[in-house]
ZANU-678343 format. One record per atom (N, C-alpha, C, CB): atom name; x, y, z; residue number from 1; residue in one letter. Coordinates in steps of 0.02 Angstrom, whole numbers, always signed. Glycine has a CB too. Layout:
BEGIN
('CA' (X Y Z) NUM 'a'),
...
This chain:
BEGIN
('N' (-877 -136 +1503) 1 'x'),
('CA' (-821 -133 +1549) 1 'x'),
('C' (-790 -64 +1547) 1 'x'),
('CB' (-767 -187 +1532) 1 'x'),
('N' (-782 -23 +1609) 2 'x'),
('CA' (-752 +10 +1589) 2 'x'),
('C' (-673 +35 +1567) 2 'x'),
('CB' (-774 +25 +1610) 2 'x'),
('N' (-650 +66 +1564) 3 'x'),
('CA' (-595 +109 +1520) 3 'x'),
('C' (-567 +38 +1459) 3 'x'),
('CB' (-512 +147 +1589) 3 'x'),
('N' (-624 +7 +1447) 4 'x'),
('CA' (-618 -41 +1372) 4 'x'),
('C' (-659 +28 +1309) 4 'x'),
('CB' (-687 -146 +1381) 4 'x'),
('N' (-596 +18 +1252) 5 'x'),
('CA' (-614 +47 +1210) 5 'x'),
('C' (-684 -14 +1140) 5 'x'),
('CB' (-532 +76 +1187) 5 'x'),
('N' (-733 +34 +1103) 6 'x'),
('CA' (-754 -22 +1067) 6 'x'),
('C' (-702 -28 +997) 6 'x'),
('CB' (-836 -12 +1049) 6 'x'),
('N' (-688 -74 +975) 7 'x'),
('CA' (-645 -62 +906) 7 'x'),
('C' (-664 -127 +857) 7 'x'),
('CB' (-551 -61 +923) 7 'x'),
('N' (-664 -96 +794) 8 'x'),
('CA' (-695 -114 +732) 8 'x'),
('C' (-614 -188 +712) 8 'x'),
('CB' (-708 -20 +664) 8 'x'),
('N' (-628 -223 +695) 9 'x'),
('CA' (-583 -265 +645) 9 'x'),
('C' (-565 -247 +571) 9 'x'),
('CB' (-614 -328 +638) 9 'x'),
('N' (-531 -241 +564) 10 'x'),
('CA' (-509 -196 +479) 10 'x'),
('C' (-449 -259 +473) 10 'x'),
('CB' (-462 -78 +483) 10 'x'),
('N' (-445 -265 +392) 11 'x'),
('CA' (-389 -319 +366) 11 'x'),
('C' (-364 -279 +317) 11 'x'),
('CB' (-413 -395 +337) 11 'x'),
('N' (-281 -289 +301) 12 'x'),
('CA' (-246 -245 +252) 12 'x'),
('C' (-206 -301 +231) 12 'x'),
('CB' (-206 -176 +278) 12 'x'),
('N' (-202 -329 +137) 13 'x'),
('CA' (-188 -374 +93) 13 'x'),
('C' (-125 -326 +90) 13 'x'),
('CB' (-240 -394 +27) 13 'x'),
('N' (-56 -347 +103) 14 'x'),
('CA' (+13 -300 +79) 14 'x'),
('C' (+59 -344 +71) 14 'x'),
('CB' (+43 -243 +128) 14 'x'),
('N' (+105 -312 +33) 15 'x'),
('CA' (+168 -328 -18) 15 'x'),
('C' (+214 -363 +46) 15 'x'),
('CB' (+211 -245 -65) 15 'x'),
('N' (+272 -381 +30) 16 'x'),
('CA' (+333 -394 +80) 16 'x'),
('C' (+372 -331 +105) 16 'x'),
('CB' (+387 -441 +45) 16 'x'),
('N' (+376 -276 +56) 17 'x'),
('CA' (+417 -209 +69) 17 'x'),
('C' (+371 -160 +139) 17 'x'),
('CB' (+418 -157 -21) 17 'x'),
('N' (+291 -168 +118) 18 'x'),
('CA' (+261 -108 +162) 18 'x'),
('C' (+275 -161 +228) 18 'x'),
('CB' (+164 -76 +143) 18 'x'),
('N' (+255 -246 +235) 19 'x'),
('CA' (+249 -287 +292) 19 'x'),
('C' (+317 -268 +346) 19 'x'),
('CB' (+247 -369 +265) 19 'x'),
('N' (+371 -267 +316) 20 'x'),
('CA' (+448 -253 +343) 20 'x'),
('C' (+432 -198 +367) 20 'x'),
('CB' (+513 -247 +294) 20 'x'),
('N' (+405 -137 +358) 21 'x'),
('CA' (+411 -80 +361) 21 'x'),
('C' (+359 -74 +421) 21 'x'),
('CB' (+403 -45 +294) 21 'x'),
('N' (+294 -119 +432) 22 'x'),
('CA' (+255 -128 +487) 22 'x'),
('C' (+303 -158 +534) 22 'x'),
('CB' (+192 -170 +474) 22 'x'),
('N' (+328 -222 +508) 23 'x'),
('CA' (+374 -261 +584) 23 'x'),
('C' (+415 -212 +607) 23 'x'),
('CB' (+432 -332 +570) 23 'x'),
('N' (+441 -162 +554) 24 'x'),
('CA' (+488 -107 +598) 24 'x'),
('C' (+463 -82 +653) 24 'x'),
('CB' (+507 -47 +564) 24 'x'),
('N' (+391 -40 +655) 25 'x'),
('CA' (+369 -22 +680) 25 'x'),
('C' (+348 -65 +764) 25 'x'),
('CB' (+338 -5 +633) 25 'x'),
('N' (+378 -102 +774) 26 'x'),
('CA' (+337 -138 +803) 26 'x'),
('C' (+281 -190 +818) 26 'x'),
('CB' (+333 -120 +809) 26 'x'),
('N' (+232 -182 +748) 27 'x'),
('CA' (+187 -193 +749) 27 'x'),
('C' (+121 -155 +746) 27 'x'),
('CB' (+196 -219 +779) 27 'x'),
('N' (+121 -88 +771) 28 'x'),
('CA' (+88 -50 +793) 28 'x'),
('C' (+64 +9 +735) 28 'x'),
('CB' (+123 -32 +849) 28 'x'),
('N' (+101 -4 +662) 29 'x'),
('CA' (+82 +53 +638) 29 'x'),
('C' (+90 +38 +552) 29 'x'),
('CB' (+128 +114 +674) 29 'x'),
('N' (+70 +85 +527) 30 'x'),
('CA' (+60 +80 +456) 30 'x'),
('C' (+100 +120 +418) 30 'x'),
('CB' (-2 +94 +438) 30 'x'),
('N' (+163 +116 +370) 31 'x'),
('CA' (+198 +160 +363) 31 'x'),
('C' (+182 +201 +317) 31 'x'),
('CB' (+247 +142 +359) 31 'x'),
('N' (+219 +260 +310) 32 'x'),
('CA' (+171 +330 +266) 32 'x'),
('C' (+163 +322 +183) 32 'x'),
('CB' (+221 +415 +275) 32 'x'),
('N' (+103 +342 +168) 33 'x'),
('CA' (+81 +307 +95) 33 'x'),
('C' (+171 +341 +42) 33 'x'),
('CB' (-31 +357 +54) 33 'x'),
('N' (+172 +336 +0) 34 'x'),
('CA' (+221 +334 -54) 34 'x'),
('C' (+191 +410 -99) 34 'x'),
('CB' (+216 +247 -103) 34 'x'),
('N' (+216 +429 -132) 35 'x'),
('CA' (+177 +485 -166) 35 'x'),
('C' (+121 +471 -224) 35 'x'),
('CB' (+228 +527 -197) 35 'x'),
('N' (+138 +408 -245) 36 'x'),
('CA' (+92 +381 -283) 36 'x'),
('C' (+16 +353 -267) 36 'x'),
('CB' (+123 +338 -303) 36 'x'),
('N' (+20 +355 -175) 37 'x'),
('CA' (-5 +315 -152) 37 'x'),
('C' (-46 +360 -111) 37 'x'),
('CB' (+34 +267 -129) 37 'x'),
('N' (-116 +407 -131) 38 'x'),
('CA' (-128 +467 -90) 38 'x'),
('C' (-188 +428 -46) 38 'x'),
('CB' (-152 +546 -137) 38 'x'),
('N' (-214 +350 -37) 39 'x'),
('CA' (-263 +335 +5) 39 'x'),
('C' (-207 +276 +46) 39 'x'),
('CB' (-345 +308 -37) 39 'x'),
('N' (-252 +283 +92) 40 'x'),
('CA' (-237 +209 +116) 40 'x'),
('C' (-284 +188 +154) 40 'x'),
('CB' (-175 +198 +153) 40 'x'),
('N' (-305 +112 +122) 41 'x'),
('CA' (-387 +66 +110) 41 'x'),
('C' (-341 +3 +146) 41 'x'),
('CB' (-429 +46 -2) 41 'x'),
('N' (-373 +2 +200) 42 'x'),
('CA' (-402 -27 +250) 42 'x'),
('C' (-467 -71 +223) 42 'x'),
('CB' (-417 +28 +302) 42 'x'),
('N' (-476 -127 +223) 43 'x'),
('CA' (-556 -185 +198) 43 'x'),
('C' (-578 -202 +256) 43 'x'),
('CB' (-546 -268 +150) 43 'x'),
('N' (-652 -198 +264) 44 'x'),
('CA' (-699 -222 +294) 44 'x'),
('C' (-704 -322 +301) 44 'x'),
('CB' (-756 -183 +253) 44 'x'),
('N' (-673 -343 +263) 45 'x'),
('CA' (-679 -421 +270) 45 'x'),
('C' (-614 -456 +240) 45 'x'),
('CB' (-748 -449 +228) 45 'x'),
('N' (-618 -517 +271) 46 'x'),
('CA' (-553 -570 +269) 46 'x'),
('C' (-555 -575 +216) 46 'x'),
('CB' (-548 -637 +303) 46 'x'),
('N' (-614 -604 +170) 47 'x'),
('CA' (-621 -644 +95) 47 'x'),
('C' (-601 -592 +41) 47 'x'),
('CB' (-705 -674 +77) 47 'x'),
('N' (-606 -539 +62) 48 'x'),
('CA' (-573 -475 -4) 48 'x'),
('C' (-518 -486 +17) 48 'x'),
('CB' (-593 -382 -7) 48 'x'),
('N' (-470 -466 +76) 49 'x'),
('CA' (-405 -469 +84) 49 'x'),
('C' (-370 -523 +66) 49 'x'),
('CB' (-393 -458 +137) 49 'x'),
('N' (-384 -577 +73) 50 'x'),
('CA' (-363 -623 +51) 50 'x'),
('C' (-361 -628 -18) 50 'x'),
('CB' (-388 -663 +76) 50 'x'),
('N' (-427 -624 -54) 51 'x'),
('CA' (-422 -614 -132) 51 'x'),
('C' (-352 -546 -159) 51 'x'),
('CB' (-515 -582 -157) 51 'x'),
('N' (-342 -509 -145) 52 'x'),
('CA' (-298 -452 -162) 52 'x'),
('C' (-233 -489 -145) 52 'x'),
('CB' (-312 -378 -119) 52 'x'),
('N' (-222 -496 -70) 53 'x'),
('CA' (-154 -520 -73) 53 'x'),
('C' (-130 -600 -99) 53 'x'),
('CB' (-132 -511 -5) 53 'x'),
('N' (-182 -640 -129) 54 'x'),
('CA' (-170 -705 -166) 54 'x'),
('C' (-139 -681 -241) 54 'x'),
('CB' (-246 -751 -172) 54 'x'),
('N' (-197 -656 -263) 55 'x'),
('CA' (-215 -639 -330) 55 'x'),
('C' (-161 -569 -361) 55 'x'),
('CB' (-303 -618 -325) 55 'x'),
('N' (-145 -523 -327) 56 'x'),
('CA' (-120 -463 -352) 56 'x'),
('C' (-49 -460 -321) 56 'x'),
('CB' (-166 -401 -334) 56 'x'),
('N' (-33 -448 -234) 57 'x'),
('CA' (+34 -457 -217) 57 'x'),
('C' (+71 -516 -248) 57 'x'),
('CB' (+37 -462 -149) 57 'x'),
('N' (+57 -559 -240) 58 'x'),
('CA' (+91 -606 -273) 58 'x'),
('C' (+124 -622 -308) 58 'x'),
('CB' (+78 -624 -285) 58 'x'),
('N' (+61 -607 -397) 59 'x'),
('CA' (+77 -555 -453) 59 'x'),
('C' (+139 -531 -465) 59 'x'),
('CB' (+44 -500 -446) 59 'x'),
('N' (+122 -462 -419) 60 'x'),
('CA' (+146 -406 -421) 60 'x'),
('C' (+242 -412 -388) 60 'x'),
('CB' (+87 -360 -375) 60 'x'),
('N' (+214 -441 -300) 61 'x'),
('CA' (+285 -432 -259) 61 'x'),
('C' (+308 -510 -248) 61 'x'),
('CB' (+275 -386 -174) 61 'x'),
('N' (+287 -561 -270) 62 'x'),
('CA' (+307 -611 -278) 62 'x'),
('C' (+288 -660 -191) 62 'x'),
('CB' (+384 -594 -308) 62 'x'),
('N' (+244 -624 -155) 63 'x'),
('CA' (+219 -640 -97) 63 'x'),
('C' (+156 -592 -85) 63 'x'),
('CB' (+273 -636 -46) 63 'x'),
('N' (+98 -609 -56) 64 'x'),
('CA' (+39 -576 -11) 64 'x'),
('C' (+55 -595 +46) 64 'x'),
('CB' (-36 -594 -23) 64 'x'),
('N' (+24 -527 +90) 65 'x'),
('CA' (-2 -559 +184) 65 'x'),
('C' (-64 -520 +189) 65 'x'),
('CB' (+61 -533 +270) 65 'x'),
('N' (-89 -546 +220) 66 'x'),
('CA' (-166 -535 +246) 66 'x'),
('C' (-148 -500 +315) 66 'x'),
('CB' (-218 -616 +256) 66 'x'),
('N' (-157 -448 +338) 67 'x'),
('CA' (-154 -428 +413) 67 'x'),
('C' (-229 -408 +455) 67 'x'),
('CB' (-106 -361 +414) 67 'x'),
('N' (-234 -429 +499) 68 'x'),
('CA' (-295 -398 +535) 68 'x'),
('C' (-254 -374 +587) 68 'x'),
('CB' (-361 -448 +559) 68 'x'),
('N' (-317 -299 +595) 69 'x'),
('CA' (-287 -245 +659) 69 'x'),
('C' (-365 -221 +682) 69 'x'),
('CB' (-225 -161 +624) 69 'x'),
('N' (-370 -205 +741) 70 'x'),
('CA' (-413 -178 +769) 70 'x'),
('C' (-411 -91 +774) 70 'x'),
('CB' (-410 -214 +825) 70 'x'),
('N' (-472 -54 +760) 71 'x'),
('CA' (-468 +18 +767) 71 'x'),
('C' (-519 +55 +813) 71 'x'),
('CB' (-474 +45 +702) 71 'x'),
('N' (-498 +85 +848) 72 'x'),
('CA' (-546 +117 +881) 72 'x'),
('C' (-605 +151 +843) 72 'x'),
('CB' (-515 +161 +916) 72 'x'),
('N' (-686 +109 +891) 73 'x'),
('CA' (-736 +103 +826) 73 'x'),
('C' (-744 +186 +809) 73 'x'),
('CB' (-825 +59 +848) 73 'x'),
('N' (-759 +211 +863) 74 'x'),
('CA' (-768 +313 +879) 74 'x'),
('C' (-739 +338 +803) 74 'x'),
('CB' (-693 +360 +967) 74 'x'),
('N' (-669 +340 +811) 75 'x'),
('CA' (-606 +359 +767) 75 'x'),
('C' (-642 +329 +688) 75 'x'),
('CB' (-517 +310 +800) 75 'x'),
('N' (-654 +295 +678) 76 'x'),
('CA' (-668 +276 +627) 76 'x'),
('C' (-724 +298 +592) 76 'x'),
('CB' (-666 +226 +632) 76 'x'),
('N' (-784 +304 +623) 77 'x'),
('CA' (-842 +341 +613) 77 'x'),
('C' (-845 +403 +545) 77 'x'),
('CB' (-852 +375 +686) 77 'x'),
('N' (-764 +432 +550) 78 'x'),
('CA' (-769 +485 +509) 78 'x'),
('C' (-746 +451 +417) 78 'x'),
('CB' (-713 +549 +548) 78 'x'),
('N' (-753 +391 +435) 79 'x'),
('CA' (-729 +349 +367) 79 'x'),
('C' (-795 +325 +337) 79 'x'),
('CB' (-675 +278 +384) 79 'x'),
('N' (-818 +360 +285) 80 'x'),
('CA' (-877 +320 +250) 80 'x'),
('C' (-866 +238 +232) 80 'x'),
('CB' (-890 +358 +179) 80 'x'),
('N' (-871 +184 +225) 81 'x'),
('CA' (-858 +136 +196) 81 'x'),
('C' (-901 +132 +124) 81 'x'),
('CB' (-867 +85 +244) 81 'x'),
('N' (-823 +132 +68) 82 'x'),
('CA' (-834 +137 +20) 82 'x'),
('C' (-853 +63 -20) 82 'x'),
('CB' (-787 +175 +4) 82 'x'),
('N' (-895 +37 -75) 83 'x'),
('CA' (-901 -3 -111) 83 'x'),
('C' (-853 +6 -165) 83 'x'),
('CB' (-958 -6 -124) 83 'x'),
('N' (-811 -45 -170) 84 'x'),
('CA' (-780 -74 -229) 84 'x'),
('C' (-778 -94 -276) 84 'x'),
('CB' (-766 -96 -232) 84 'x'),
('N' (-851 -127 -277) 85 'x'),
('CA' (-839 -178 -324) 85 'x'),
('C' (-912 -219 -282) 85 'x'),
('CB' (-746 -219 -325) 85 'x'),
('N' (-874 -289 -296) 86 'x'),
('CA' (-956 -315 -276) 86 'x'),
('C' (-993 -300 -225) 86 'x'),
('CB' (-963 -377 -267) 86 'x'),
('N' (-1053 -319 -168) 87 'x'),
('CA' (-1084 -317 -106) 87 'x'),
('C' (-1008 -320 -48) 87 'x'),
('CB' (-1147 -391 -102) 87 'x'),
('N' (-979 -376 -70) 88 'x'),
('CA' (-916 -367 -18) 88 'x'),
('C' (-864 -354 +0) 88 'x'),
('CB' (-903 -387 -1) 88 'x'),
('N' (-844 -295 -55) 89 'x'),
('CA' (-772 -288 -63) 89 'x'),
('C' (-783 -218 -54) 89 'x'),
('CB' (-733 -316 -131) 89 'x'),
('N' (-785 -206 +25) 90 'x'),
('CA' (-790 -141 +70) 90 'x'),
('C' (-734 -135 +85) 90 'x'),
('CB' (-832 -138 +130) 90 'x'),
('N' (-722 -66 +85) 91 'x'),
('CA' (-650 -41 +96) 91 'x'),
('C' (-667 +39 +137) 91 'x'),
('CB' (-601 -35 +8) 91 'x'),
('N' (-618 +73 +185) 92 'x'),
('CA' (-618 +124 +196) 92 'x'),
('C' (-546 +167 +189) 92 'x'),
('CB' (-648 +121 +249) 92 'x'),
('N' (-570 +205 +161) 93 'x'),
('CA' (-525 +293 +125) 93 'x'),
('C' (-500 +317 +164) 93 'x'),
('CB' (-564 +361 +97) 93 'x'),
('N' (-443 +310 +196) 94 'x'),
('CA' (-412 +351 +237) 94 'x'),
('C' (-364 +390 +188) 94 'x'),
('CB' (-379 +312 +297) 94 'x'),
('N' (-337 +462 +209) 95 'x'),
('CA' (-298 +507 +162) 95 'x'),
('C' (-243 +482 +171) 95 'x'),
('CB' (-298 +581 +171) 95 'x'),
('N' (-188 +509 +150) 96 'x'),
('CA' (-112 +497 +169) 96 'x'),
('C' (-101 +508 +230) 96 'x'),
('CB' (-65 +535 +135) 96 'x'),
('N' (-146 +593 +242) 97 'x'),
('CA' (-101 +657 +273) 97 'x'),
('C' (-145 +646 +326) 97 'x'),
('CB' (-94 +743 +235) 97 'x'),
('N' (-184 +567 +339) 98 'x'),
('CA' (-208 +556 +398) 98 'x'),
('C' (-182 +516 +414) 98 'x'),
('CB' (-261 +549 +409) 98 'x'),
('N' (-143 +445 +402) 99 'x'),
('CA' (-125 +381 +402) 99 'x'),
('C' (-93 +390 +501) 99 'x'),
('CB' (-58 +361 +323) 99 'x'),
('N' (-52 +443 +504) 100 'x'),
('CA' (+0 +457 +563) 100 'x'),
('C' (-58 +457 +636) 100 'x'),
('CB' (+48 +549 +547) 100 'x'),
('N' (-134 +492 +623) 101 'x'),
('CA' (-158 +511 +676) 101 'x'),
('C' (-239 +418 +675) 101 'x'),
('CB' (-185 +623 +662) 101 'x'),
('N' (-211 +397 +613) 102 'x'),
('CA' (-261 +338 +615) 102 'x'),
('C' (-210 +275 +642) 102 'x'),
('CB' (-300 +322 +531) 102 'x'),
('N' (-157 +282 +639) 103 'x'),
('CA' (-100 +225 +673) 103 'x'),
('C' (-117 +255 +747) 103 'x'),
('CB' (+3 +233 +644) 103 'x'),
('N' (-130 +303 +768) 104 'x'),
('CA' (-139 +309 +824) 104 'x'),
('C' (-174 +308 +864) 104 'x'),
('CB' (-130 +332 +831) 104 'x'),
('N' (-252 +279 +821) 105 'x'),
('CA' (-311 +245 +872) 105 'x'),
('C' (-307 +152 +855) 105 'x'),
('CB' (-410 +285 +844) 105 'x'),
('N' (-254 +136 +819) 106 'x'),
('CA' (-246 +66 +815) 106 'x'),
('C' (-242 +29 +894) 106 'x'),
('CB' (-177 +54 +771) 106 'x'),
('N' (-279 -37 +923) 107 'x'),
('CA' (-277 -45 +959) 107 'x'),
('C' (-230 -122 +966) 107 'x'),
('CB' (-334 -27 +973) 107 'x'),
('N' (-216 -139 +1027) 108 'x'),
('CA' (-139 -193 +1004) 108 'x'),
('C' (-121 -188 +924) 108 'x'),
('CB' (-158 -293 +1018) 108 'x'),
('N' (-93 -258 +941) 109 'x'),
('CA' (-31 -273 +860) 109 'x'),
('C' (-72 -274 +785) 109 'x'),
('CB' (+15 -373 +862) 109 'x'),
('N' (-40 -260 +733) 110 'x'),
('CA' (-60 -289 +672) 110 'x'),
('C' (-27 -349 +673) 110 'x'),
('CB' (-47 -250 +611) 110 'x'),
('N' (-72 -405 +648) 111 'x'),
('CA' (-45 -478 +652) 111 'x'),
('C' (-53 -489 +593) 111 'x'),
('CB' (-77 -531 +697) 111 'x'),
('N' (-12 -521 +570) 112 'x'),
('CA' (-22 -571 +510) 112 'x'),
('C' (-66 -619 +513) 112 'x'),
('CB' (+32 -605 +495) 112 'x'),
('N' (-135 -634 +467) 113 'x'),
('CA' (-163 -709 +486) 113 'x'),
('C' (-152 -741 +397) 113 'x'),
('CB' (-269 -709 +526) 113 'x'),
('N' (-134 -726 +356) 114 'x'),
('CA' (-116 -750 +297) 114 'x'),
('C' (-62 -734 +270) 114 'x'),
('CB' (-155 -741 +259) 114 'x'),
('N' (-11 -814 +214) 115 'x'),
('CA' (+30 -775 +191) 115 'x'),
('C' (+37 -816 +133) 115 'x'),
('CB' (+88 -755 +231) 115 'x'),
('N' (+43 -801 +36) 116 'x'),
('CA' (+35 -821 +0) 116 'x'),
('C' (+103 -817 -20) 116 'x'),
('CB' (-13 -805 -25) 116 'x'),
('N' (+123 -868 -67) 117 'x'),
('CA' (+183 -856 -104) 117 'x'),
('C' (+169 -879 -167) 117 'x'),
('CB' (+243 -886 -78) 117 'x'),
């Protein structure tokens, strides 16, 4: 079809503080990593995201959410997909000091499809 972009499905397991900080946004964007925080990993599949934000937010912020967002597939290309850990716990490396120009091939909303407490 034309002027349809192709775009990849990516899921991001996050705390309640970064999620607020997405709804601020609209929906539309990912807010800027923390100084501690020089990647920001984006996963290739539901079943890792889900494992992180069950198992670790939780833990950690006393809630997980699972978000899926769509990315323009092109834009992404320049992201190796890194291994983690087992066969399926693919993730891609985005820098910090890219996060601003990768919110900006995001295509509609980040949605929530999980939420653990």
């Amino acid at each position: 079809m034309s002027g349809q972009r192709e775009t990849t499905t990516l899921w991001r397991p996050t705390g309640p503080k970064e999620l607020e900080l997405v709804r601020e946004s609209g929906w539309r964007a990912w807010p800027p990593r923390l100084p501690e925080q020089p990647i920001f990993y984006p996963v290739l599949n539901e079943e890792y995201a889900v494992k992180i934000a069950r198992d670790w937010n939780v833990k950690h912020d006393g809630a997980g959410y699972v978000t899926r967002f769509e990315v323009e597939a092109e834009f992404l290309r320049r992201y190796p997909v890194r291994q983690a850990g087992g066969e399926t716990i693919l993730e891609l490396w985005v820098p910090a000091e890219e996060l601003e120009e990768f919110n900006e091939h995001i295509v509609g909303e980040i949605e929530v499809v999980h939420e653990f407490r």
